[in-house]
N, C-alpha and C positions, 0 to 999 in steps of 0.2 A: 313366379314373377314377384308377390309380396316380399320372398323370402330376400331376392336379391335387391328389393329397393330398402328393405330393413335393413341389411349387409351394409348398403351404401350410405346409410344414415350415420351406421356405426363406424365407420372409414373416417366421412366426413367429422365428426365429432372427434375423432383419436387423433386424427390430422392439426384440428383447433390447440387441442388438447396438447402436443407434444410442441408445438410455437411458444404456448404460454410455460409450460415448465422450465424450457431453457430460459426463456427470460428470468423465471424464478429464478434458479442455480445462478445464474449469471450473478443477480442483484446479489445472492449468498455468498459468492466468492467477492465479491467486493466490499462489500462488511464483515468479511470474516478480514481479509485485507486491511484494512481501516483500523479493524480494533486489534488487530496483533503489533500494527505500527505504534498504538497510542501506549497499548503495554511497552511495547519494547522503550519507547521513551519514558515513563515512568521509572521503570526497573534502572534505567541508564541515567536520571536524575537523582535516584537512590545511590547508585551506587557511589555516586561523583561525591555527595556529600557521606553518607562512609568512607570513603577513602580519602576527604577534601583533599581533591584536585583533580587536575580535567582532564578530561577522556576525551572519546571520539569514537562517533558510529558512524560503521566505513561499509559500503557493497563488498558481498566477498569476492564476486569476479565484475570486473568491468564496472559497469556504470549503472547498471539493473539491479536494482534494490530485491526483486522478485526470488531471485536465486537466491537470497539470504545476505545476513551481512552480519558484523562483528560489534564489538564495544570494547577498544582497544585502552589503555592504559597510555601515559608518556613515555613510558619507554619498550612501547610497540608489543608490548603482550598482549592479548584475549585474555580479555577478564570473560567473556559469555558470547556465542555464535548464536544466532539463529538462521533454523535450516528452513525456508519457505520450499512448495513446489506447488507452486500458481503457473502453471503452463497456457501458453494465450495472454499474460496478461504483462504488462510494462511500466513497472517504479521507477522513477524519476524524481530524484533530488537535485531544487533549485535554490542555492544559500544564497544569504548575506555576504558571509566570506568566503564560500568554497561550493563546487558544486557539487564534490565527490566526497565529502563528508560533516558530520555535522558535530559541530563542537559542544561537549556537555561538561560546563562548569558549578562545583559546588559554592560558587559565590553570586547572587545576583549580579552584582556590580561587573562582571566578565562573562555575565553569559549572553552570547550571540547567536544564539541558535536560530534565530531570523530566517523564513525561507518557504516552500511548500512541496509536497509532494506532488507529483501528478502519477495520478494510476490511469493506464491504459488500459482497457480492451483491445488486442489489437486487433481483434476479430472484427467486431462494431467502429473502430476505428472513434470512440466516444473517452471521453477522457475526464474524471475526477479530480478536484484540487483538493488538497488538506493543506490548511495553512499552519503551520509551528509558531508562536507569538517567542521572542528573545528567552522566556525563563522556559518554554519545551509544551505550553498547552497546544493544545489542537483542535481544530474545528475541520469542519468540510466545508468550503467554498459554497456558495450558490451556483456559481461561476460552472456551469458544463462545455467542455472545447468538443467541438466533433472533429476531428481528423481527416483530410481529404483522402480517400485510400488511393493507393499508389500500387 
């Protein structure tokens, strides 16, 4: 009888235990998220001024930044892809000028890169902002959206 109320203790506890980890990995995949975005806009501010002139970083499929996306040239080359696989979760870009891609100018004076991300859980239905300021900085929002699930 000890032995199975022990058993049960130990249930309950790994039960607790396995709630809080996913939350952990959760939060991990969303900062790992975050800062692979803030590189990829540094490296794409780079290169625009190496190369002065402007580029554009595009989703590779569709509208979901998650899948990965490019840093194309003006005259539609890949200068550099990047391959995400965040599965569960949903990148959204909202421009200034565009909503399916963000313009990266080597000149202050033409840079509009105005706009935010939002990253989804679609699991949680809970949703992150990252705001882009016109020259490519980035911050996270305070701003939390929760998602009605559907």
């Amino acid at each position: 009888m000890e032995m199975l109320f022990v058993l049960a203790i130990i249930a309950l506890i790994s039960l607790t235990g396995l709630g809080f980890h996913r939350h952990l990995i959760e939060k991990e995949q969303k900062n790992n998220i975050i800062e692979q975005l803030v590189q990829a806009m540094e490296f794409s501010r780079n290169q625009a001024w190496l190369k002065d002139g402007k580029l554009a970083l595009r989703p590779t499929k569709g509208m979901n930044w998650a899948d990965g996306f490019q840093l194309m040239d003006e005259h539609q080359q890949t200068i550099y892809e990047w391959a995400f696989n965040f599965p569960g979760w949903d990148i959204r870009w909202k421009g200034f000028s565009s909503n399916n891609e963000i313009p990266v100018s080597s000149s202050p004076q033409s840079a509009i890169m105005n706009g935010h991300f939002i990253i989804e859980n679609i699991q949680k239905g809970v949703s992150t902002i990252l705001l882009v300021n016109r020259l490519g900085k980035m911050r996270v929002s305070d701003k939390i959206i929760n998602s009605p699930k559907t």
